[in-house]
C-alpha positions as CSV (number, residue, x, y, z in Angstrom):
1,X,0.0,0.0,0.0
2,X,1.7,3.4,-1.5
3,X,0.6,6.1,1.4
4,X,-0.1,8.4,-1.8
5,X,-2.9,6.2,-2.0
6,X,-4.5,7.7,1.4
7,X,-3.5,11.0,0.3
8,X,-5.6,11.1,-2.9
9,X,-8.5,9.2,-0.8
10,X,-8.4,12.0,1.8
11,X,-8.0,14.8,-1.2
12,X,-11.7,12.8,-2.9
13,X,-13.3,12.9,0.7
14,X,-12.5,16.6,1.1
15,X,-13.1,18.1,-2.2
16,X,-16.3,15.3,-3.3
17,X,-15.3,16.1,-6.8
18,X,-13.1,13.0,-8.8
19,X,-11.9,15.8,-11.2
20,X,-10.6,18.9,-8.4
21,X,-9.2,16.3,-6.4
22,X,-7.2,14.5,-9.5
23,X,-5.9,18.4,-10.1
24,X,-5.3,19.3,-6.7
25,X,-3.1,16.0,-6.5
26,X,-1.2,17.0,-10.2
27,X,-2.9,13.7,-11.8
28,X,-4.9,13.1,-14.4
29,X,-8.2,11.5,-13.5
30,X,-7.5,8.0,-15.1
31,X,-4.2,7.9,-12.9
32,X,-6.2,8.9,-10.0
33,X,-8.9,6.9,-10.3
34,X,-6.9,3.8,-10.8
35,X,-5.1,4.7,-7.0
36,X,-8.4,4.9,-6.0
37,X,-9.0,1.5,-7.4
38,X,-6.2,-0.1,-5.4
39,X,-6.5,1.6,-1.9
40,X,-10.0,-0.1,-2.8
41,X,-8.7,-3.1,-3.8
42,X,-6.5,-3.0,-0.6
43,X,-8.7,-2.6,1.9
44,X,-11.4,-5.0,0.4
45,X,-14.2,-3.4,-0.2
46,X,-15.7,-0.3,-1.9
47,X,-15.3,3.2,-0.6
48,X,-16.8,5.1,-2.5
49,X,-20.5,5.2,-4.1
50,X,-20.1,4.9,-7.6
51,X,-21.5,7.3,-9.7
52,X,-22.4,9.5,-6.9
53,X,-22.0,13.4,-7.9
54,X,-20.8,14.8,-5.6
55,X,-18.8,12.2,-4.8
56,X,-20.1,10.0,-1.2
57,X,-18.1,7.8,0.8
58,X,-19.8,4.6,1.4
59,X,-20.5,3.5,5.5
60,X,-16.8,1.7,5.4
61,X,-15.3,4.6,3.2
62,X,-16.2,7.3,6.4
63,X,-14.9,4.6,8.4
64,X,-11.7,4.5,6.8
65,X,-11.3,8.1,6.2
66,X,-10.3,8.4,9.9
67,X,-8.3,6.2,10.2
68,X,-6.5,7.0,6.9
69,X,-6.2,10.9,8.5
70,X,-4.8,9.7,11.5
71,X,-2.2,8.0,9.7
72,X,-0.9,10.3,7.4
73,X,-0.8,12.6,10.3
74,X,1.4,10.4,12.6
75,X,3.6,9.3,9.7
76,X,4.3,13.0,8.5
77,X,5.0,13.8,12.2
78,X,7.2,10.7,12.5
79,X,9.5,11.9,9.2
80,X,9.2,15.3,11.2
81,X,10.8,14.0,14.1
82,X,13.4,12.0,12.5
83,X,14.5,15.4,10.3
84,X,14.0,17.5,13.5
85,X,16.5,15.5,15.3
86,X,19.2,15.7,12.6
87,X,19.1,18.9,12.0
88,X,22.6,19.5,13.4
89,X,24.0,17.9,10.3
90,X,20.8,18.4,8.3
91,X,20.3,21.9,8.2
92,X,17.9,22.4,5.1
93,X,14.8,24.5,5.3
94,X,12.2,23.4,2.6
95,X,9.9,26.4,1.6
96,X,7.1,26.4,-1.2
97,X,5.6,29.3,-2.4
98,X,3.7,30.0,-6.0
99,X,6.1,31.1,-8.8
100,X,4.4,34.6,-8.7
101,X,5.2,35.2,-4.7
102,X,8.4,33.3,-5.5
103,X,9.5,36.6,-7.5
104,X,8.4,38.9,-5.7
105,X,8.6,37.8,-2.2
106,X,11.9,35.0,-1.9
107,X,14.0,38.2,-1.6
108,X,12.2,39.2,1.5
109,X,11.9,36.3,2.9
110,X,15.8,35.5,3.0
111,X,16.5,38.5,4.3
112,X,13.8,38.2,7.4
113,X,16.3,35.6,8.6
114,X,19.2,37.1,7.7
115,X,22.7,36.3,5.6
116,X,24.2,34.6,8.7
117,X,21.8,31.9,8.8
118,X,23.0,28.4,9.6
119,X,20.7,27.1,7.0
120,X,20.6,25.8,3.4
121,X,17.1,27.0,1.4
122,X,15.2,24.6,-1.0
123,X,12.2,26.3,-2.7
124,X,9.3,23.9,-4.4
125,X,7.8,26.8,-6.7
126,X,4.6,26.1,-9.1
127,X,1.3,26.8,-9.0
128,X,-0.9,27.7,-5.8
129,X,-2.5,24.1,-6.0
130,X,0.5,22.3,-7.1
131,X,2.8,23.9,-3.9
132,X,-0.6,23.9,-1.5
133,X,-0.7,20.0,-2.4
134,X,3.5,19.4,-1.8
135,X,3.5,21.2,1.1
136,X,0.4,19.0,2.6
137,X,2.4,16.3,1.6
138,X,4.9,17.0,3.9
139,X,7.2,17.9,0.9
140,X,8.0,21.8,2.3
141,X,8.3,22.7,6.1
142,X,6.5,26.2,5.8
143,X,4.4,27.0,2.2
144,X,3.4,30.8,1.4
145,X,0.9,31.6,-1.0
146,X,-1.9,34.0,-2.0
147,X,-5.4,33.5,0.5
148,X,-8.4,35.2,0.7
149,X,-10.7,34.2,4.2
150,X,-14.2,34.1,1.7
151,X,-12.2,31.7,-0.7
152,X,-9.5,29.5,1.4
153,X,-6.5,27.6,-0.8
154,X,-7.2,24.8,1.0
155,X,-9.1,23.3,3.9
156,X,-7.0,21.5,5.3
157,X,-4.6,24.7,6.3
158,X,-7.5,25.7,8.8
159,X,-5.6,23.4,11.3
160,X,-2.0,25.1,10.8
161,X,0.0,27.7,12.4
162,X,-0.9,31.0,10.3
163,X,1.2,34.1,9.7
164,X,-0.4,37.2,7.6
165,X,3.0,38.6,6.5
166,X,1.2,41.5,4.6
167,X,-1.8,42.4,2.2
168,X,-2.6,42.5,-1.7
169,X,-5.2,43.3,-4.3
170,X,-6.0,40.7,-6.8
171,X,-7.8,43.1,-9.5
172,X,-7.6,43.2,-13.6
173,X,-5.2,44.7,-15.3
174,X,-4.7,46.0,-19.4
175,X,-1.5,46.9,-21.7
176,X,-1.6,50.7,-21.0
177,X,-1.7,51.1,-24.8
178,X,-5.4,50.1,-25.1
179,X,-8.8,50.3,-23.7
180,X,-11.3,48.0,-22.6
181,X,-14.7,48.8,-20.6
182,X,-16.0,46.5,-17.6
183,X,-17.9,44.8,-17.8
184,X,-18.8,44.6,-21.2
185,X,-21.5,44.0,-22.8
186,X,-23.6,40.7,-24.7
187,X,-22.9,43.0,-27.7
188,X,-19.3,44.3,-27.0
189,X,-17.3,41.4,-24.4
190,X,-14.2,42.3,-23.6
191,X,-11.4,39.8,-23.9
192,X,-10.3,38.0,-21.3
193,X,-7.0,36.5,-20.3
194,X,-7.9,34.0,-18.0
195,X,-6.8,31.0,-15.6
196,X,-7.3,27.6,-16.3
197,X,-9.8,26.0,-14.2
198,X,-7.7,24.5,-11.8
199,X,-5.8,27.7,-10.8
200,X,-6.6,28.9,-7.5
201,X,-6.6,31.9,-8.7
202,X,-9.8,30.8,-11.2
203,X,-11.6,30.8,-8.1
204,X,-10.7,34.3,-6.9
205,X,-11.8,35.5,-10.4
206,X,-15.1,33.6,-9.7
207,X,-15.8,34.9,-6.5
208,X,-15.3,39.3,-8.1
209,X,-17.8,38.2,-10.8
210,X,-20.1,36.2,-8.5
211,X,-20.1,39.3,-5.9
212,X,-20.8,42.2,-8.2
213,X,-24.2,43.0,-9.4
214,X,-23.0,43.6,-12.9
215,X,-22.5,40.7,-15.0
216,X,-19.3,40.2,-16.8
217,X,-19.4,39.7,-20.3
218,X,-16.3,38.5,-21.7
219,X,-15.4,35.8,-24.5
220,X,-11.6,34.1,-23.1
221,X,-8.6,34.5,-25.6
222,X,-5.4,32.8,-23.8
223,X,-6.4,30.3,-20.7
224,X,-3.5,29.9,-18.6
225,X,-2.7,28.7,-14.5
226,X,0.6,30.5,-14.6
227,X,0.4,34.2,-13.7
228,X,3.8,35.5,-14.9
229,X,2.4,33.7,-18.6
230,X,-1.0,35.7,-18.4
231,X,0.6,39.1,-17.4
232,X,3.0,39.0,-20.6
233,X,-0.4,38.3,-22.7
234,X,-2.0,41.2,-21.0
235,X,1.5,43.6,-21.9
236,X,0.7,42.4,-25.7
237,X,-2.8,43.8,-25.4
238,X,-4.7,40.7,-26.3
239,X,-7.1,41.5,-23.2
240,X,-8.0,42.2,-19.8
241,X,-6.8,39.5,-16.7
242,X,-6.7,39.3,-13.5
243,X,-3.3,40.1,-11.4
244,X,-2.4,40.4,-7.6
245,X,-1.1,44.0,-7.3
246,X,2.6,42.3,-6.4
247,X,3.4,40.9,-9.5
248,X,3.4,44.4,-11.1
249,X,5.8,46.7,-11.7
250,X,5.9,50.1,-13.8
251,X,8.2,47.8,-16.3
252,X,5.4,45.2,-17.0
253,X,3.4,47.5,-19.5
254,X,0.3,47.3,-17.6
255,X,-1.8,49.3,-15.1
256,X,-5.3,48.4,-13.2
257,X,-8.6,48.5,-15.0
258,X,-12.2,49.1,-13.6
259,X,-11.8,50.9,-10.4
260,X,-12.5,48.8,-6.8
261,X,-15.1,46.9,-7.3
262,X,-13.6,44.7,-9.3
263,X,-10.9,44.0,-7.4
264,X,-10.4,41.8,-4.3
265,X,-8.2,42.1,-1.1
266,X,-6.3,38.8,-0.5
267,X,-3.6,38.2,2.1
268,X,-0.1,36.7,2.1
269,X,0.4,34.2,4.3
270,X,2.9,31.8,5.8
271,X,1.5,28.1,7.2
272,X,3.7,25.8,9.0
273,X,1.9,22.2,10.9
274,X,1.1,22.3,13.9
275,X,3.8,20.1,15.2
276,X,7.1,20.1,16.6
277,X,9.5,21.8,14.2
278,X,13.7,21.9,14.0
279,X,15.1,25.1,15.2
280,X,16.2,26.1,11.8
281,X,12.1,26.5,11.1
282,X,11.5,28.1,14.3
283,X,14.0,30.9,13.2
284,X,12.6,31.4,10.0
285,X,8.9,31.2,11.9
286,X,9.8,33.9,14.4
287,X,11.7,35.9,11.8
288,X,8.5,36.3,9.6
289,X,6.2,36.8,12.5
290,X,8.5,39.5,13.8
C-alpha cells in the first residue's frame, strides 16, 4: 500500500469532486482513479459510491477516512521527528511558495532571517495548487501563498499555524496602450486573459464576478494557470486579466482597470503544521512573525 494512495482518498473525501481532487493531486483522472482503485482493492471493499456526484463515501469509506487521516498525520509527524532531530547535520529549510510570490517575495523572505543563517534554502515553486498540495504532503516545512478568508487555498490549512505577512489586491489589469470597458456587454465582451480551471486563482476571479451585481461579459482568448504567462499576454494587449497587485511593476506595461469593485483584497500568508519543528524552522517562523 503506496501512502499516496491515502492522500488522494483524503483529497476525494475533502473536495467530493473525482476531477478537483485529481488536479489538486497533479494527476490526471484515469491515474487517479486507478489509486483509488487499489487503496479499494486493498482494503477489500468499496469506498466510494459509484457514480455519486458529488462524490459519497460509502459507511466503510467514512470509516476509513479516519483512520486513513490519522495515519498520514502520525507518519508526517514521524518523518518530522526524524529530520527535526538531525538537524545539526541536516540543516535544510524546505519552503514552497507559487512562482508569482516566488518573485516577488523570496528576496524578503531570506533576508527576514538574515545572511548569517545556519541554514541551506530549497524552494518547491509552481502553481498555488501544485505547492498547497507538496507542502500538505509533507514535501516543504513552511508553504506561502496568496489567501483570501471568503475563498481559502485549502481546507486542510484551517488546522496550521498561520502568519499574515502582509496584504494585496487581486484586480484586472490592461496593456496601458489600449482600452477596454468592464464589464462589457452581450454585444461588446471584452477579452479576457484568463486562468485555467484548476488555478486557485480561477476561483478568486469567480468569486469578483459572483459578488458584483454587474455581469461580466467577456469571451476568453489565452487560458492559462501561470500568472507570470498571463501578465505577458496582458502587456501584448490581447485582453483584460486578472493580477495580484505584487506581481506588477511600472516595467510590466500594464496598469489596473475598472476601479475597486472589481478588485479583491487577499492576504499573504505563511503556514507551518502544527507540530514540533527543527530550530532552523522556528527561526525562519519567528523571523517572519517578527
Amino acid at each position: 500500500m503506496d501512502v499516496r494512495w491515502l492522500q488522494d482518498f483524503l483529497a476525494l473525501g475533502d473536495l467530493r469532486n473525482f476531477t478537483r481532487a485529481a488536479e489538486f493531486r497533479a494527476l490526471s483522472q484515469a491515474a487517479f482513479s486507478r489509486r483509488i482503485q487499489a487503496l479499494e482493492h486493498w482494503v477489500g471493499t468499496p469506498l466510494v459510491v459509484k457514480g455519486s456526484q458529488p462524490v459519497r463515501l460509502t459507511e466503510a469509506g467514512e470509516q476509513f477516512r479516519d483512520s486513513a487521516r490519522v495515519s498520514v498525520e502520525r507518519l508526517l509527524e514521524a518523518r518530522a521527528e526524524i529530520r527535526g532531530s538531525q538537524f545539526d547535520v541536516m540543516s535544510q529549510l524546505r519552503l514552497a511558495m507559487p512562482t508569482v510570490l516566488a518573485r516577488s517575495d523570496l528576496k524578503r523572505v531570506l533576508s527576514a532571517i538574515g545572511p548569517k543563517a545556519r541554514a541551506s534554502f530549497s524552494v518547491l515553486t509552481g502553481t498555488t495548487s501544485d505547492v498547497t498540495g507538496r507542502y500538505l504532503a509533507g514535501d516543504a516545512d513552511i508553504l506561502l501563498v496568496h489567501d483570501c478568508p471568503t475563498v481559502p487555498v485549502h481546507e486542510a490549512l484551517a488546522g496550521h499555524d498561520r502568519l499574515v505577512l502582509r496584504t494585496d489586491r487581486f484586480l484586472p489589469f490592461a496593456a496601458r496602450a489600449r482600452q477596454f470597458d468592464l464589464p462589457g456587454s452581450p454585444k461588446a465582451p471584452f477579452p479576457l486573459v484568463a486562468y485555467a480551471q484548476r488555478a486557485y486563482f480561477a476561483r478568486l476571479f469567480e468569486h469578483v464576478a459572483e459578488r458584483n451585481p454587474a455581469p461580466l461579459a467577456y469571451r476568453v482568448v489565452v487560458q492559462c494557470d501561470m500568472s507570470d504567462v498571463l501578465k505577458d499576454v496582458i502587456a501584448a494587449g490581447h485582453g483584460v486579466g486578472w493580477l495580484p497587485a505584487s506581481a506588477v511593476d511600472d516595467a510590466s506595461g500594464i496598469e489596473p482597470l475598472g476601479g475597486d469593485d472589481w478588485a479583491l483584497p487577499v492576504e499573504i500568508r505563511a503556514y507551518r503544521p502544527r507540530r514540533a519543528s527543527g530550530p532552523v524552522v522556528e527561526a525562519l517562523w519567528q523571523a517572519l512573525a517578527g
